[in-house]
N, C-alpha and C positions, 0 to 999 in steps of 0.2 A: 424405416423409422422405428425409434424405440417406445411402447409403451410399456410401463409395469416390469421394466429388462426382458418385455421382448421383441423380436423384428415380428414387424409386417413391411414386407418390401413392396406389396399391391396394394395397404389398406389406402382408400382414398381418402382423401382432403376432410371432405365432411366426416366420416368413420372414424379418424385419428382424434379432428374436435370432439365430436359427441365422446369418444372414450375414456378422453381426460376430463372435459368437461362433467360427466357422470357424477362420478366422486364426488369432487369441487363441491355440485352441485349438494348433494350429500353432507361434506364436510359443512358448506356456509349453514345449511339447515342445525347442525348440532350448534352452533350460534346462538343462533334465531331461539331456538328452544332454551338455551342456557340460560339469555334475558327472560326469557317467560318465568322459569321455574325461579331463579333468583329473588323475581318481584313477587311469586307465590309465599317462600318460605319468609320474607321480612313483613307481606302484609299480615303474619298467622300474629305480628307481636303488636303493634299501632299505627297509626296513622302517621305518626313521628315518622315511625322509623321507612314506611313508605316513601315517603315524601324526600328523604334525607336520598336513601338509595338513588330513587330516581334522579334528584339534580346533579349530585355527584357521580352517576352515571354516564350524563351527557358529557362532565367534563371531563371524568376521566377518558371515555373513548373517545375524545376530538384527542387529546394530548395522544393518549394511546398508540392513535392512528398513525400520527407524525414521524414515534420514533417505528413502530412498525414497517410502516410501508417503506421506511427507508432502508430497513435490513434488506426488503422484499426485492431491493436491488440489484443484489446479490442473486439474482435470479437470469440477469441480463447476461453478465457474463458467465452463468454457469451454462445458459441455453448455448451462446457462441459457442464456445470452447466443447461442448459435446456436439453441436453441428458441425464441428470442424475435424469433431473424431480425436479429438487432445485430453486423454484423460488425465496428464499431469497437469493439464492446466483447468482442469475442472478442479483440482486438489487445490492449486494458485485461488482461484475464483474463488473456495469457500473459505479458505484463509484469509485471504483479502477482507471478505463481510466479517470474519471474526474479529480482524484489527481494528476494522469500523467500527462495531459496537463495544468495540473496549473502548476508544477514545466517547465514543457516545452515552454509552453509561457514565461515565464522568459526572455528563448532565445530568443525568436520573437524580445523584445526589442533593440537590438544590431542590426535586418534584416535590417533597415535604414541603417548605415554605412557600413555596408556591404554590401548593394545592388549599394550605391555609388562607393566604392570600385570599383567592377567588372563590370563596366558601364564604368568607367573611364579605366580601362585596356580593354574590348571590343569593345567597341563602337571608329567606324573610327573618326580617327583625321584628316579630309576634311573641317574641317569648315562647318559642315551640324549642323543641332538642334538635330539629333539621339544622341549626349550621354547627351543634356538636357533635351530633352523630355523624353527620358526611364526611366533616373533618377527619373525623376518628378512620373512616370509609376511605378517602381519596390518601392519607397517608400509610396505611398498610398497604393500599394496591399499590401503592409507587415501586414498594419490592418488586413489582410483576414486572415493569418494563423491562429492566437488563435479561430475564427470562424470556420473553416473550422475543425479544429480540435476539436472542439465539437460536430461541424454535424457528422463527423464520429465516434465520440464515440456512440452518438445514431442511425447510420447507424448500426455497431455494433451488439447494440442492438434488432433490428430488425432485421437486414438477419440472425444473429448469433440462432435465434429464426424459421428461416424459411420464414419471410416477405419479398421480394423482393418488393411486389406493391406498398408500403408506400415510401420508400424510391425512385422506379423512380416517383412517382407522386411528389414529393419534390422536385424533378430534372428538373422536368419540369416546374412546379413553376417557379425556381429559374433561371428558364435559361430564359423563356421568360417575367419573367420580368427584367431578365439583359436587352434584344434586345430592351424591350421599353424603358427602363432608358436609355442605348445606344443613341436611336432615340432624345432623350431627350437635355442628355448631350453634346453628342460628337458635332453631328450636329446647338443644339441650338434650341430646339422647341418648343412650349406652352409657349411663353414668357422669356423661359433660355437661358442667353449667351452661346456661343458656346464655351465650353471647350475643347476641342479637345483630345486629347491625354491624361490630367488628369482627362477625362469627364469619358472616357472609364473605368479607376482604381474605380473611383469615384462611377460607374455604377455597376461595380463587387462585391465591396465592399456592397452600399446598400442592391442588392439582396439578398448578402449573410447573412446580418442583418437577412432580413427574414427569410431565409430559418433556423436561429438560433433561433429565436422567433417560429415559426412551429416547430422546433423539441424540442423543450423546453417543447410548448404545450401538444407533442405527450408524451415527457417520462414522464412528469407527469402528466397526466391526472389519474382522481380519479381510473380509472381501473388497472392503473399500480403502482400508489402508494400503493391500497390495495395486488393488487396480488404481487408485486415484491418487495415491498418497496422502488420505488425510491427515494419518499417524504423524508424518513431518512435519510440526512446528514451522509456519512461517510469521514471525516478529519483524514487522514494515513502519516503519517509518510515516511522520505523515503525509510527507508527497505521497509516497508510494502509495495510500490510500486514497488520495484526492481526487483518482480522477472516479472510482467510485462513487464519493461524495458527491460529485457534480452530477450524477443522474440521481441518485439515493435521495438528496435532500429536496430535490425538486419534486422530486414523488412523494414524498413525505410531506410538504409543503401543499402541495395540490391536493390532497386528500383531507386534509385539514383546515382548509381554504373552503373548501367546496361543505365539508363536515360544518364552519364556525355560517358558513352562509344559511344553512339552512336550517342551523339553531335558530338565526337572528331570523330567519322567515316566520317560524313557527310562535317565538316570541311576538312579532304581529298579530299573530292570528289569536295571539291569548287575549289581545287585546279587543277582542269582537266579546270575548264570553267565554262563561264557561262552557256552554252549547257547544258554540262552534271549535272550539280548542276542542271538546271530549270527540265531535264527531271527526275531527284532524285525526286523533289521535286514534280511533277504530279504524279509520281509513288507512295508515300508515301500517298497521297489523297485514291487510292484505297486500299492501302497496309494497312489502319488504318481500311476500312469494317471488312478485314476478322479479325484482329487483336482484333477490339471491341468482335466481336462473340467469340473467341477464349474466350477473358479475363473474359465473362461474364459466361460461362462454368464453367472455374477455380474458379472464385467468389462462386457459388455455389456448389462445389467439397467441397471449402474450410470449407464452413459453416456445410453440408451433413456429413463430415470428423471429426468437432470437436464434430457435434452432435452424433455421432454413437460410437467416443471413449467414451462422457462421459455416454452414455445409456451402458459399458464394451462391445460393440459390434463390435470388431476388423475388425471380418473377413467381415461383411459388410462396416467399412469402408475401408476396402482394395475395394471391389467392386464398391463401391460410385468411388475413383482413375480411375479404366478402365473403367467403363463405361461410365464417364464424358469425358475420353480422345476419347473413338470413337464419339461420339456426337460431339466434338468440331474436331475433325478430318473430320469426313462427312463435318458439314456445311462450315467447312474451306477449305477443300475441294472442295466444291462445286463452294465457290466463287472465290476458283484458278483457277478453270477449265478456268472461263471465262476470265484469266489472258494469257493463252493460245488462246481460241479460236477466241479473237477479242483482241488484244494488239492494232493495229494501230484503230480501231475504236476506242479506248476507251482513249488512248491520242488523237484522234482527235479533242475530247470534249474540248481539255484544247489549245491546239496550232497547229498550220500549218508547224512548220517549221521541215524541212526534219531531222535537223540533229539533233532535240533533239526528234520527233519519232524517230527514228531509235534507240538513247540510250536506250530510256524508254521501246524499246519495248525487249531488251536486260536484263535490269533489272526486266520488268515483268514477263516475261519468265522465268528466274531463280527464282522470287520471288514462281513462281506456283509452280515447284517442291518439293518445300518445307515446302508447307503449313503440310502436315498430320504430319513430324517431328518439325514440330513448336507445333502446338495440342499436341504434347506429353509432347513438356519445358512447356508450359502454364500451362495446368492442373495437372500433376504431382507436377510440382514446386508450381503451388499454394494449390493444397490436401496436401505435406510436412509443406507448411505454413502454413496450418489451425490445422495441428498436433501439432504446435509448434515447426518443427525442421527448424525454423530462420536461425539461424545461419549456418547452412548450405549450405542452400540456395544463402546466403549472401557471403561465402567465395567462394563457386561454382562460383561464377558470377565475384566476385573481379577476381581470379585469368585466369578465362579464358577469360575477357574480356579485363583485361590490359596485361596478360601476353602472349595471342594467338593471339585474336580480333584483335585488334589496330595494334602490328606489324604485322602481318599475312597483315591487307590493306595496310599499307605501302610499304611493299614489293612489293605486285601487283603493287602497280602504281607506287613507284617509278624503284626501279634494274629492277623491269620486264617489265614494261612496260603495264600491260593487261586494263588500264583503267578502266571504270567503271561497266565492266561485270568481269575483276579480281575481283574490292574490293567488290564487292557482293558475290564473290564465296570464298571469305574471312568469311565475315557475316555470309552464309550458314553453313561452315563449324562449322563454333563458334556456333551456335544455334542448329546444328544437333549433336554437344559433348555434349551441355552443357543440350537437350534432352536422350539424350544416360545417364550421372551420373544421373540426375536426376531419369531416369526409373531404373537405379540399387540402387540408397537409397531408392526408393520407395518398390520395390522389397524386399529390405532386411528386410523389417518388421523393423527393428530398430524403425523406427516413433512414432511404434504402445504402443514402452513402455516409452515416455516421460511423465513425472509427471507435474501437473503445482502447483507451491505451493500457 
């Protein structure tokens, strides 16, 4: 097996997860940190401009996510085709995702009126600048999507192959020199007016330039032109892309799905107060640690997954599945534990006041219980996704997240009453089913005989 281009012919099962996973893990972190420092540099200007960030925030990454994860497809057949030992058709494979996102950036074009749109139905009608500022916000980042969707086709390429290191070192790149463009823009520094709010889009957008100039470099550099062919142009038609599409958009779909479900969850819980919203919202700060570990797991499940199907090596990737799932179980685990054993220390990081500890330490608490059957949705559902059974996944999540999820919290807080420790025991419920179908398609070996044409 390849990590980083190189063999370990002896490394084991669990040793191969952890060393992709590592990274990952790494990479999801410059993220997590990018949101933080983002809502730093726009609170230095008003409460507008916070305010604005933030909503246009949520809807820029639900959209985000969609056309993302579907480049992230692209990953399926890069995994076969290197398990199969085919580096011309790992070349096929990322030409493929690039005719996808040419036909899909199409779409991007129309994300301006449409980010207008739902700005103007979100954003309060108080006479504040939040639905012009965001506006101004959600149509600069729309430039990002067709970039963003290239970086992950050569993401792709790389994890799909076994490299996690290349891809968080590009992460990190790209995230701090967003904080310094940020420093730049938002604030007004080295001689630049202060942009504020369009400084920030502005900021996101350049870095992401780069980080498309760097992964331009990486897939074609002389070593990958010879070994893969990426250098040769392939222009496909759109069958010839479709069957890509039919796992790409379902992943895209699902992710977006599950993203729009748990806006409209959180939108309930606004509805308790401002308490109980502020203490949701400290709680999700640590609830996003164990969640990166988790996802970084699956990430590498997924790649492990397509690479072992296309080496005809089922029964290890059946293996690759469970032993990805206790790995992300422990560390998740681990970092629940401390969800339990210091709740009120760890909200007291963030506020003082009694009555949004006391929520938060309500939702932490349940949130611990259910870290090891979270591990299980994660990594199963993304080992299915790297198989190619998309759509699955996708319909699993539509149905139990609009058709259980959602009412299921409503219920709680409204007829019943249980507030914001009911609608979490709402959430739990929906995540620990929707781990349960998961572990049984997984199980069923079905996965194991999808074709990809």
């Amino acid at each position: 097996m390849k990590i980083f281009g190189k063999t370990f012919p002896s490394l084991g099962l669990s040793w191969q997860i952890a060393a992709l996973a590592g990274p990952l893990m790494l990479q999801n972190l410059s993220q997590t940190l990018l949101g933080v420092v983002d809502t730093y540099f726009v609170s230095r200007i008003d409460t507008d401009s916070l305010a604005a960030v933030g909503l246009s925030g949520i809807i820029f990454f639900a959209v985000f996510t969609l056309f993302r994860s579907a480049a992230n497809a692209t990953m399926v057949y890069v995994g076969r085709a290197h398990g199969e030992g085919n580096d011309e058709k790992v070349g096929d494979a990322v030409w493929r995702g690039i005719n996808m996102i040419a036909w899909l950036s199409l779409l991007a074009f129309g994300l301006p009126s449409f980010f207008t749109f739902l700005m103007g139905y979100a954003a309060p009608d108080d006479g504040s600048a939040v639905r012009e500022l965001g506006t101004s916000y959600l149509r600069i980042r729309s430039l990002e999507i067709p970039l963003a969707m290239f970086s992950a086709v050569v993401w792709s390429f790389l994890i799909g192959r076994g490299d996690s290191h290349t891809p968080m070192v590009l992460a990190w790149i790209t995230v701090l020199l967003n904080i310094f463009l940020d420093w730049i823009f938002v604030l007004g520094n080295l001689g630049m007016p202060q942009f504020g709010v369009p400084g920030a889009a502005y900021a996101t957008v350049l870095a992401n330039v780069v980080n498309v100039l760097l992964s331009a470099w990486i897939l074609w550099r002389p070593i990958n032109r010879r070994t893969f062919g990426t250098g040769k142009a392939r222009l496909l038609g759109f069958s010839e892309i479709l069957p890509l599409l039919r796992i790409g958009v379902p992943l895209g779909l699902g992710d977006f799905i599950e993203i729009a479900s748990f806006s409209a969850f959180f939108a309930l819980i606004a509805r308790l107060g401002t308490d109980m919203l502020a203490a949701n919202q400290i709680a999700l700060q640590y609830m996003s640690i164990s969640f990166t570990l988790g996802f970084a797991v699956g990430m590498a499940a997924a790649s492990l997954v397509a690479q072992y199907l296309g080496a005809n090596d089922s029964a290890t990737a059946e293996r690759v599945g469970y032993q990805a799932t206790l790995l992300a179980a422990l560390v998740m685990g681990l970092v629940g534990a401390s969800y339990l054993i210091a709740p009120v220390r760890l909200l007291g990081f963030f506020t003082e006041d009694p009555s949004v500890i006391e929520a938060g330490v309500i939702v932490l608490r349940l949130v611990a219980l259910y870290q090891v059957a979270d591990a299980v949705g994660i990594v199963l559902g993304a080992s299915l996704n790297g198989a190619g059974d998309t759509t699955f996944t996708m319909v699993s999540r539509m149905v139990l997240a609009w058709g259980f999820f959602i009412p299921s919290a409503w219920v709680m807080i409204n007829p019943l009453g249980r507030g914001i420790g009911g609608a979490w025991t709402a959430a739990l419920l929906y995540l620990g089913i929707l781990s349960a179908v998961y572990f049984f398609r997984f199980r069923s070996g079905r996965w194991k005989t999808i074709q990809l044409a």
